[in-house]
N, C-alpha and C positions, 0 to 999 in steps of 0.2 A: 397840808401836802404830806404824802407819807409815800416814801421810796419802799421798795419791796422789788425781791431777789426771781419771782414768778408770779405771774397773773392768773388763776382760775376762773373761767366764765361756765354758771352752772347754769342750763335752759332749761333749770322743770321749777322754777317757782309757778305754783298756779295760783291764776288771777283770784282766785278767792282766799288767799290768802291776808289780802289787806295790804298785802306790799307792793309799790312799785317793780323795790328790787331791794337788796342785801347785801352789804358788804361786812366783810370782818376780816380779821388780819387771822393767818393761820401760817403756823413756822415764822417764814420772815418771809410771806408772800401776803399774796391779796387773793381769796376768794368772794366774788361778785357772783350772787344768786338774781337770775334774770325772765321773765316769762319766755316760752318760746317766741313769742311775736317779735319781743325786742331779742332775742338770738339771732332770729334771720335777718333783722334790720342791721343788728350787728356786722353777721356774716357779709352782708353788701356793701357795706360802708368800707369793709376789709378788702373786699374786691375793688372798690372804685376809687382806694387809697384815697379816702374821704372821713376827716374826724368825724368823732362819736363822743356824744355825752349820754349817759346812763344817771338817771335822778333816782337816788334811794332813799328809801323812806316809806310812811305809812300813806296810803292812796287817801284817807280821810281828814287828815290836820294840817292845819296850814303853818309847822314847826316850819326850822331852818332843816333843809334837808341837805344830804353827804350829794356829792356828785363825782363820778369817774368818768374822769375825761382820756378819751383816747387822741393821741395827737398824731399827725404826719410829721415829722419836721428832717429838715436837713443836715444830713451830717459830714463833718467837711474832716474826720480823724479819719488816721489809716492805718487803723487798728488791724494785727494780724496779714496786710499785705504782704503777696509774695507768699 
């Protein structure tokens, strides 16, 4: 699990790359290298306030691969109210 301060979603990994997808820690954020296909999957799951998991890794070995999971969840602080 690694907390980080901004998320960057980059949509130009291209499929011949060998990658699913890409992550690495940059400052004290997270940038996620993604194909377009899974951007726009992204982008809907963002509209339908619907989780997402993004699998990183190489497209050919069957290693343990990283996973970014995007969550929904409830939040009950009130934080900044008023």
């Amino acid at each position: 699990v690694t907390g980080a301060s901004f998320v960057v979603f980059n949509g130009a990994l291209k499929t011949s790359s060998g990658f699913l997808a890409k992550s690495s820690i940059v400052e004290d954020g997270l940038m996620v290298q993604i194909t377009p296909e899974t951007m726009e999957s992204l982008r809907q799951a963002l509209r339908d306030k619907k989780d997402f998991t993004i699998t990183c890794g190489k497209t050919d070995t069957g290693d343990i691969k990283e996973y970014v999971d995007i969550c929904w969840v409830v939040n009950e602080e009130k934080t900044n109210e008023g």
